[in-house]
GUVO-101869 format. One record per residue: x, z, y of N, C-alpha, C in turn. Coordinates in Angstrom, 3 decimals, decimal comma. Layout:
BEGIN
[node [X; Z; Y]; [X; Z; Y]; [X; Z; Y]]
...
This chain:
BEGIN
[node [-50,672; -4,679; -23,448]; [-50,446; -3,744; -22,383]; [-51,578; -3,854; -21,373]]
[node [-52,039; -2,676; -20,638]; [-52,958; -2,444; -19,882]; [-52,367; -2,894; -18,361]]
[node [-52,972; -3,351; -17,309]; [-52,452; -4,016; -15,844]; [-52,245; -2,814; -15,566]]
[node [-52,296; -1,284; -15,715]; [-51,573; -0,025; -14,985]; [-50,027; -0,447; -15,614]]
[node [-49,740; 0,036; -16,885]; [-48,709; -0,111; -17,561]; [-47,843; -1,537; -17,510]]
[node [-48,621; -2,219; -17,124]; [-47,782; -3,558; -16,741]; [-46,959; -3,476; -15,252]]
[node [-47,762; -2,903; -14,576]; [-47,406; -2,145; -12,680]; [-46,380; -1,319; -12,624]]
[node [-46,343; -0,292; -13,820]; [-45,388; -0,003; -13,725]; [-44,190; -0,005; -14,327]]
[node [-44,255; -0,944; -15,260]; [-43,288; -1,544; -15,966]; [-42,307; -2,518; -14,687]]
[node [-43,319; -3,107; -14,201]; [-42,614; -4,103; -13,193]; [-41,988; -3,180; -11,995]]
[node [-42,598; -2,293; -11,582]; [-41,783; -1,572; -10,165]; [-41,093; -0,424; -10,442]]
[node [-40,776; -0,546; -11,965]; [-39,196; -0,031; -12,495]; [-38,129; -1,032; -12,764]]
[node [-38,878; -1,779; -12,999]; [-37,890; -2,690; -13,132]; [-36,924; -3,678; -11,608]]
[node [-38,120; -4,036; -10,705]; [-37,797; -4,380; -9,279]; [-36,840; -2,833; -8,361]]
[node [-37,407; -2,011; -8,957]; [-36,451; -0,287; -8,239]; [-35,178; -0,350; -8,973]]
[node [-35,305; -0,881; -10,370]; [-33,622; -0,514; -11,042]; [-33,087; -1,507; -10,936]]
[node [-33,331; -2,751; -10,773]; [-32,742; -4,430; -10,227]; [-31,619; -4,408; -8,942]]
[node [-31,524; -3,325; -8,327]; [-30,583; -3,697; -6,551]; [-29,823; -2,860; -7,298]]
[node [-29,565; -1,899; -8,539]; [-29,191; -0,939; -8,680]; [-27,823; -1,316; -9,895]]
[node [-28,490; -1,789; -10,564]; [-27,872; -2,625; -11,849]; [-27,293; -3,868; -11,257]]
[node [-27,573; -4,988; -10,259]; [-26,887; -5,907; -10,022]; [-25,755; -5,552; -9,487]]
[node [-25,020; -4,588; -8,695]; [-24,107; -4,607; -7,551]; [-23,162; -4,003; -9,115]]
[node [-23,620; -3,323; -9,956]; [-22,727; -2,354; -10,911]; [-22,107; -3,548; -12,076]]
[node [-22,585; -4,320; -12,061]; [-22,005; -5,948; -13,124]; [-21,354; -6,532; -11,559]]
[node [-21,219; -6,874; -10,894]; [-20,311; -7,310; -9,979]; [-18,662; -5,964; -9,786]]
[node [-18,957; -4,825; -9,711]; [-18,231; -4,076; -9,999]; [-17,302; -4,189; -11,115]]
[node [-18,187; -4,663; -12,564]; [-17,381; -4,229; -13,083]; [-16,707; -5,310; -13,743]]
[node [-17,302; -6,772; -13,071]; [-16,458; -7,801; -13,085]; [-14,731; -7,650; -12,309]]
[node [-14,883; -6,863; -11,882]; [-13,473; -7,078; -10,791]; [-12,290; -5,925; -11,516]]
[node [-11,639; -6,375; -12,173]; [-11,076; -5,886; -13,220]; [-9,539; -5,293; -12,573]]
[node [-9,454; -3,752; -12,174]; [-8,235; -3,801; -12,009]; [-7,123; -3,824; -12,690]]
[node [-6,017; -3,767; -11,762]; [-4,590; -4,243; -12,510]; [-3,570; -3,108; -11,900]]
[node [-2,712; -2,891; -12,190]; [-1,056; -2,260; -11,670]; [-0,040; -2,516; -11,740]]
[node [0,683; -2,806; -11,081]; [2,011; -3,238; -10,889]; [3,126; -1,772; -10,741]]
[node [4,314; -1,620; -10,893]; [4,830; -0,513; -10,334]; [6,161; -1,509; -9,940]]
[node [7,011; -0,703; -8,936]; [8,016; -0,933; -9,129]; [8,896; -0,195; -8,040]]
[node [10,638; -0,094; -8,786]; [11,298; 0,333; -7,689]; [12,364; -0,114; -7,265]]
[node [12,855; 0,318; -5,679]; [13,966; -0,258; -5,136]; [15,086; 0,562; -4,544]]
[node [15,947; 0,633; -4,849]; [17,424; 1,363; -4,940]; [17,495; 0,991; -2,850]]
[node [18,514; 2,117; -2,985]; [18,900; 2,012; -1,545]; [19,729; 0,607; -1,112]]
[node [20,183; -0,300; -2,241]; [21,297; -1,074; -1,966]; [20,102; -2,326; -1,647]]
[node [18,942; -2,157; -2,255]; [18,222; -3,306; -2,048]; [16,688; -3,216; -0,864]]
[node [17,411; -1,995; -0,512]; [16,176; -1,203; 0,918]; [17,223; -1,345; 2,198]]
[node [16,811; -1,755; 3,355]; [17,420; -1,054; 4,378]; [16,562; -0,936; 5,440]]
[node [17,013; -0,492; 6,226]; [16,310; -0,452; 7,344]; [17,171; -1,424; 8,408]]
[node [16,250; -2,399; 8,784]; [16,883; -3,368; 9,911]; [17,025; -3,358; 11,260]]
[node [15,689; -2,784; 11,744]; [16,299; -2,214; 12,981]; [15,019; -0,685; 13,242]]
[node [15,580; 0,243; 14,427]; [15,104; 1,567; 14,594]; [15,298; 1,613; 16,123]]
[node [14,498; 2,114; 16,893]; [14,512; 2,483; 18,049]; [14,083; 4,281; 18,421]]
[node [14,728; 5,155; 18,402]; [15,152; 6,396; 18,319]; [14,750; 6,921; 19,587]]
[node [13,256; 7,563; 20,589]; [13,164; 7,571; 21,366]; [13,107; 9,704; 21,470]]
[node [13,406; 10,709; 22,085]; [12,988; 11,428; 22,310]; [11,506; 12,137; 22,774]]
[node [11,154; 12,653; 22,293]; [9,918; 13,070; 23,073]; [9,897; 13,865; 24,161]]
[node [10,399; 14,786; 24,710]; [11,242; 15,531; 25,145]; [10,477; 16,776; 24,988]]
[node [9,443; 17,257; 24,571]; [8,861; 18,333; 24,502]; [9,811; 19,606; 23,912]]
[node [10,252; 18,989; 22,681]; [11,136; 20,063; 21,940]; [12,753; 19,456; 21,411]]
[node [13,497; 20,529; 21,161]; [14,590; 19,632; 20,803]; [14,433; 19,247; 19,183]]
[node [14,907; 17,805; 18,760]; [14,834; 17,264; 17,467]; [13,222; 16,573; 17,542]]
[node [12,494; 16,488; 18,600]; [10,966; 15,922; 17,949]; [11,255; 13,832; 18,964]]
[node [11,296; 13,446; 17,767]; [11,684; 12,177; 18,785]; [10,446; 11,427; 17,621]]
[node [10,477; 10,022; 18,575]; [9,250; 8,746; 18,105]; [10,497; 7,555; 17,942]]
[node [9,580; 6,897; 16,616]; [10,476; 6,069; 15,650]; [9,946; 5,028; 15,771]]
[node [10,370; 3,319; 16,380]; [9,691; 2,441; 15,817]; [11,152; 1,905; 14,456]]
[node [10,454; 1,836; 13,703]; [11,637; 0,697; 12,008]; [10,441; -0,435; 11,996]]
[node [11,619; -0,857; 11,405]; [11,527; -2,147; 10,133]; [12,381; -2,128; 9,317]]
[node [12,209; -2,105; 7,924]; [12,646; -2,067; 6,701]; [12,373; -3,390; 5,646]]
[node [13,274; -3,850; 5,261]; [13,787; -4,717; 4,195]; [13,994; -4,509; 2,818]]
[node [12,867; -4,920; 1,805]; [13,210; -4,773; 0,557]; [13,120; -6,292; -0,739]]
[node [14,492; -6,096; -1,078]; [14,508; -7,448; -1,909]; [14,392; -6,921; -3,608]]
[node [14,283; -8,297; -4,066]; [14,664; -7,662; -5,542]; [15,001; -9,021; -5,870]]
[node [16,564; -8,730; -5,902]; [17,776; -9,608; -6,391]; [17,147; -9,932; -7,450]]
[node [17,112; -8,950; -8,507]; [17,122; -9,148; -10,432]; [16,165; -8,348; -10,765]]
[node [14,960; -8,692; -11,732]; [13,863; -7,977; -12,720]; [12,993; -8,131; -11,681]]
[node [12,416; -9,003; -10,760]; [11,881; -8,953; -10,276]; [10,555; -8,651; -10,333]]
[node [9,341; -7,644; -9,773]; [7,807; -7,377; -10,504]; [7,410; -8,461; -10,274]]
[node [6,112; -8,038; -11,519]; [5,393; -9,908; -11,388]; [4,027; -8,861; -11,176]]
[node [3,313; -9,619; -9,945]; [2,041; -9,807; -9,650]; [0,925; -10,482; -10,055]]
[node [0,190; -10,846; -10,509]; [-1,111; -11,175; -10,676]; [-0,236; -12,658; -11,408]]
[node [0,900; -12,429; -12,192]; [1,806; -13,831; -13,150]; [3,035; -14,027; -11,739]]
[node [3,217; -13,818; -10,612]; [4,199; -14,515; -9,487]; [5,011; -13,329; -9,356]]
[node [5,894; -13,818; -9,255]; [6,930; -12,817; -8,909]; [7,595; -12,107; -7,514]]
[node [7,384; -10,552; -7,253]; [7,640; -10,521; -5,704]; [8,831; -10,662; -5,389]]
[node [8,768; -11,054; -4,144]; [10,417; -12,109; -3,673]; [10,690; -10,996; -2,769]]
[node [9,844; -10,173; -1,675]; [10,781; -9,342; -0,759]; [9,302; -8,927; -0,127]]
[node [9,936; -7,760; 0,467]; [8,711; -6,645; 1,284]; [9,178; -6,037; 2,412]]
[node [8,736; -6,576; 3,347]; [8,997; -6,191; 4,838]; [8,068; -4,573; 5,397]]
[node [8,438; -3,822; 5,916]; [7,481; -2,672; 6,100]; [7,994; -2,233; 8,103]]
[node [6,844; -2,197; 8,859]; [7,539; -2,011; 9,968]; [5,916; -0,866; 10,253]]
[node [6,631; -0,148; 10,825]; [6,124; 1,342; 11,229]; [6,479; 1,911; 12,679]]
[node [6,003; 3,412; 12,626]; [6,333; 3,771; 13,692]; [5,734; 5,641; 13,269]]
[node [7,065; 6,395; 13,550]; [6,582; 8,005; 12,845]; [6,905; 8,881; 14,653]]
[node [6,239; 9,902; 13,825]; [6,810; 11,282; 15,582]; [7,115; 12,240; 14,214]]
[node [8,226; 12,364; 14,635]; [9,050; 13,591; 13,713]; [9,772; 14,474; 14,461]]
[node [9,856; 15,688; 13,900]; [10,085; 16,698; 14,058]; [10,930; 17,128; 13,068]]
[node [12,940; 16,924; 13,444]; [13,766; 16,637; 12,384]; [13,349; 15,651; 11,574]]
[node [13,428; 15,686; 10,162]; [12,838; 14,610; 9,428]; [11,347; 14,770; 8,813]]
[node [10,836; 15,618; 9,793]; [9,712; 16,152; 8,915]; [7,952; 15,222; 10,263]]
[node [7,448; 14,670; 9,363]; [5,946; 14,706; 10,271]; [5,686; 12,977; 9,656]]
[node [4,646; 12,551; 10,059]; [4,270; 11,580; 9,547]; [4,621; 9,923; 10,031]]
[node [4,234; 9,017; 9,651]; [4,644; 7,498; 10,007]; [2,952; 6,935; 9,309]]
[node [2,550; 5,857; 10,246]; [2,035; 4,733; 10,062]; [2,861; 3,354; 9,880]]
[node [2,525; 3,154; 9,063]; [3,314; 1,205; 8,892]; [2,231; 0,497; 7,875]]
[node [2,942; -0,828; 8,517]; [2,436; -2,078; 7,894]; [3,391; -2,851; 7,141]]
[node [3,233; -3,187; 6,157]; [3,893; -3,665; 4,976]; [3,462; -5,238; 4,803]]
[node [4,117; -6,034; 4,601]; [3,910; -7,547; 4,412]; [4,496; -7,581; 2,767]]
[node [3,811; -8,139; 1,780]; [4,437; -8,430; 0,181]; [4,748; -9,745; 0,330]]
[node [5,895; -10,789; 0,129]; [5,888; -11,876; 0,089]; [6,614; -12,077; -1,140]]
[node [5,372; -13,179; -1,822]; [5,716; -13,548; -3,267]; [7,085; -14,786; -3,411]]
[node [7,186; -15,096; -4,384]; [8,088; -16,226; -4,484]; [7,385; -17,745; -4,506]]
[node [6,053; -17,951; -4,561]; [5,334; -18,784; -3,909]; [5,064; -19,320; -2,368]]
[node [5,507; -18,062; -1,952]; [4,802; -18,417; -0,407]; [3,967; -17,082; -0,050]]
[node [2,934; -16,931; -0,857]; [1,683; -16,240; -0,401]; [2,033; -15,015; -0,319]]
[node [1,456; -14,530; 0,126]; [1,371; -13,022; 0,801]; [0,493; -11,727; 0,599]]
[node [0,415; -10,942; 0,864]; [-0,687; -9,369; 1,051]; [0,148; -8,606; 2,080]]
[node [-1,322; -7,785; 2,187]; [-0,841; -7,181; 3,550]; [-1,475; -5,485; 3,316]]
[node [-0,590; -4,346; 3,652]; [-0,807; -3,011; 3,575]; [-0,634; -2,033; 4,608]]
[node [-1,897; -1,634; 4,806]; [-1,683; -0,857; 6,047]; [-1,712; 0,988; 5,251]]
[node [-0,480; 1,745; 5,563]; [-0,067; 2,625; 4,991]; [0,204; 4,183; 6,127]]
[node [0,016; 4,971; 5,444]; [0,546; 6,185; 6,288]; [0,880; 6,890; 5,312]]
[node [2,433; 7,138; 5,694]; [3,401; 8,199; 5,044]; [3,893; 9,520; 5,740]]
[node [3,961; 10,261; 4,671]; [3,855; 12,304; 5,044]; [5,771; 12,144; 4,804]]
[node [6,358; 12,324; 5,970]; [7,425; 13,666; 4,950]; [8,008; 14,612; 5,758]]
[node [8,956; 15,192; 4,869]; [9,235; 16,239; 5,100]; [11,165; 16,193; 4,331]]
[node [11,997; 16,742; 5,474]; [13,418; 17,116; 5,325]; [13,627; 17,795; 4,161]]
[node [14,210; 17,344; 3,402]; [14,773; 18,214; 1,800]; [16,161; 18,956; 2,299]]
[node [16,671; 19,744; 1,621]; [17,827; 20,606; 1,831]; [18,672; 19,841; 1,757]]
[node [19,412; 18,394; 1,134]; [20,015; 17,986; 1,322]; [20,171; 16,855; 2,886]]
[node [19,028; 17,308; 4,141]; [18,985; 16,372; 4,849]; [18,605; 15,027; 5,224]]
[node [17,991; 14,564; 3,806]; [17,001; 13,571; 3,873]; [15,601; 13,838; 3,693]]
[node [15,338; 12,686; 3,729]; [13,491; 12,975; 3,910]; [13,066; 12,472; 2,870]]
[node [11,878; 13,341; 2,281]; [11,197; 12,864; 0,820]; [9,998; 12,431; 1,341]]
[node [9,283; 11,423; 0,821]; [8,271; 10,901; 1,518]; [6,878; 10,600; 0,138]]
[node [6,087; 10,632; 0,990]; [4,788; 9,886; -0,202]; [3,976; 9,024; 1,037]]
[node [3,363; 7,956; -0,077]; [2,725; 6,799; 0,802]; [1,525; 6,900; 0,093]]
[node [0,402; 6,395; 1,403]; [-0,922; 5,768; 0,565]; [-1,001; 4,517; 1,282]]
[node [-0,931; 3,468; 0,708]; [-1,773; 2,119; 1,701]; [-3,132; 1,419; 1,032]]
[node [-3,781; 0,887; 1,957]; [-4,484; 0,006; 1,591]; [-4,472; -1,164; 1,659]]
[node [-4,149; -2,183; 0,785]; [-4,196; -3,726; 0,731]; [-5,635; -3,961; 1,784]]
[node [-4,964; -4,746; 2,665]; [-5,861; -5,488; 3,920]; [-6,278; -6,435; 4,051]]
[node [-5,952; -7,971; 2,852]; [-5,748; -8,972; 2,922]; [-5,011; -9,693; 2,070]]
[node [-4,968; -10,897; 2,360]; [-3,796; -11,882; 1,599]; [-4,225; -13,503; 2,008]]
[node [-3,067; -14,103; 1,635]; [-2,929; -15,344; 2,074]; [-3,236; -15,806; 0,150]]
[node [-3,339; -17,666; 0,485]; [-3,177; -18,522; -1,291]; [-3,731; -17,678; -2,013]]
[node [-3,640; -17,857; -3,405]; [-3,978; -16,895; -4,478]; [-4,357; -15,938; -4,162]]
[node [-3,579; -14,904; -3,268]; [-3,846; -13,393; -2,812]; [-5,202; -13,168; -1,787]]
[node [-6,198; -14,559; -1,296]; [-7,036; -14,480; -0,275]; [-7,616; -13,215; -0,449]]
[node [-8,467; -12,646; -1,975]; [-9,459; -12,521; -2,381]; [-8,653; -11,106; -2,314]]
[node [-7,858; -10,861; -2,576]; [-6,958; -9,449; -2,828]; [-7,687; -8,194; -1,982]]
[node [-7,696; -6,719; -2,871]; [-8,061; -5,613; -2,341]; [-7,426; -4,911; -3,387]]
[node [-7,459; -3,515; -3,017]; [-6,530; -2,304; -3,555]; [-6,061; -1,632; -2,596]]
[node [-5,139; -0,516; -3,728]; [-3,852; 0,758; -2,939]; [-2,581; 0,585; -3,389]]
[node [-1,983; 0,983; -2,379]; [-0,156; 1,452; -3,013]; [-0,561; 2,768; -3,034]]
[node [0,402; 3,238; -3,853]; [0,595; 4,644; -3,620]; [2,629; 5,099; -4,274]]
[node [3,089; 5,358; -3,300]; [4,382; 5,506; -2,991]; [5,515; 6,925; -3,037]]
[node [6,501; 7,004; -3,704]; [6,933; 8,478; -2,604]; [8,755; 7,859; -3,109]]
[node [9,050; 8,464; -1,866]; [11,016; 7,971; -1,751]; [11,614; 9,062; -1,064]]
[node [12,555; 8,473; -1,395]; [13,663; 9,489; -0,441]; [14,311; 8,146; 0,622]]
[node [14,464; 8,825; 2,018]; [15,111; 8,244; 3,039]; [15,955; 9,329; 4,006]]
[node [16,937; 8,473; 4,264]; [17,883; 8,917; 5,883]; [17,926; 7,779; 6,687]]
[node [17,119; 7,670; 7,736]; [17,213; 6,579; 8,983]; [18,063; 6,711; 9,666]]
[node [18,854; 7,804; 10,034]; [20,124; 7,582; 10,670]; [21,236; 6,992; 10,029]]
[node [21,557; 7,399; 8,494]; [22,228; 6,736; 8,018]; [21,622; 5,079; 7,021]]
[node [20,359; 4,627; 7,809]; [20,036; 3,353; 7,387]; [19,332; 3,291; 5,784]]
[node [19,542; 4,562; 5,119]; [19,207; 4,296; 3,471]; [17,548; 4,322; 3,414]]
[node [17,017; 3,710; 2,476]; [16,038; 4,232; 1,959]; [15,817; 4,233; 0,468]]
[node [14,737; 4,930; -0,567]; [14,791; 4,333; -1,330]; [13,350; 4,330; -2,044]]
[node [12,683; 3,724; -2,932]; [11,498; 4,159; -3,176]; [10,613; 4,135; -4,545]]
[node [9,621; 4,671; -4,387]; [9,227; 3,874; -6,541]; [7,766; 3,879; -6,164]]
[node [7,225; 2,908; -6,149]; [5,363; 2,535; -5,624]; [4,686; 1,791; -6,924]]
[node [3,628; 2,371; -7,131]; [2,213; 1,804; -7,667]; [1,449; 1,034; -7,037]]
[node [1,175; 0,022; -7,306]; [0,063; -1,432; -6,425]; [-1,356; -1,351; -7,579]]
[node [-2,096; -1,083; -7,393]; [-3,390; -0,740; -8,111]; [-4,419; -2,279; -6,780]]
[node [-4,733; -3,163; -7,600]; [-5,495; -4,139; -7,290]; [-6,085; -4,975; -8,096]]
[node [-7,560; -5,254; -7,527]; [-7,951; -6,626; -7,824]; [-8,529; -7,871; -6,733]]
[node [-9,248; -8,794; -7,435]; [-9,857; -9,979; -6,326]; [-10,989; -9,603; -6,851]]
[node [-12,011; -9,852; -5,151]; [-12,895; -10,201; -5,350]; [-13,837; -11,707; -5,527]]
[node [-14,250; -11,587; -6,262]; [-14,759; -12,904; -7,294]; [-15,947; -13,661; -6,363]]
């Protein structure tokens, strides 16, 4: 090879090098999915503070916290099994219709943890409850889960006055290495 053709052999190769390294770290990080769902008997809502807005009638501001266990079949995560999922929020609705921000805590049966920061859409169905869809993003994690990143992606039916909720979510994650 001639020192032109050697020049530019090399400053294709140094130009495609930042380009190709980050895409093998990518595609080391192998995702995974979990699904799972929880019946109203194993959802509740623990506590709600019901404030008016007063602008219009029916538009009031919500702070919850919600409780979800799984007695039996419990999902398994990354091999651990989830023990219970705390979700505490805060929506401005209009009847049952308008949106909520919340934060979601996953606590495994180990100990360790993840953390999801989420915003959910809904909207009043004819029967008077609210149908909902979620997106979150995994924020974190404690033990095993340090390295943790991903989405939920969610949709349920709820009535907060009468305490029910219920839901069926996708956990799409991996660690970074």
């Amino acid at each position: 090879m001639n020192r032109r053709a050697t020049l530019i052999l090399a400053s294709v190769t140094l130009l495609c090098l930042p380009v190709v390294l980050p895409l093998g770290n990518a595609l080391a990080q192998q995702k995974q999915k979990m699904s799972y769902k929880v019946s109203e008997q194993n959802s509740k809502y623990t506590q709600q503070l019901w404030i008016d807005a007063g602008d219009a009638p029916g538009h009031q501001v919500r702070a919850y916290e919600i409780h979800r266990t799984f007695p039996a079949d419990a999902p398994m995560i990354n091999g651990i099994k989830l023990k219970e999922i705390w979700t505490r929020g805060v929506s401005d609705l209009r009847g049952y219709n308008g949106p909520s921000t919340n934060y979601t805590t996953y606590i495994l049966e180990n100990g360790d943890k993840f953390f999801v920061s989420g915003t959910t859409l809904g909207q009043q169905n004819p029967a008077g409850k609210r149908v909902t869809v979620n997106v979150g993003h995994i924020t974190g994690g404690t033990g095993k889960f340090s390295g943790i990143q991903g989405m939920t992606r969610s949709s349920g039916l709820s009535d907060g006055k009468a305490g029910q909720t219920a839901t069926d979510t996708e956990v799409e994650y991996w660690f970074e290495k």
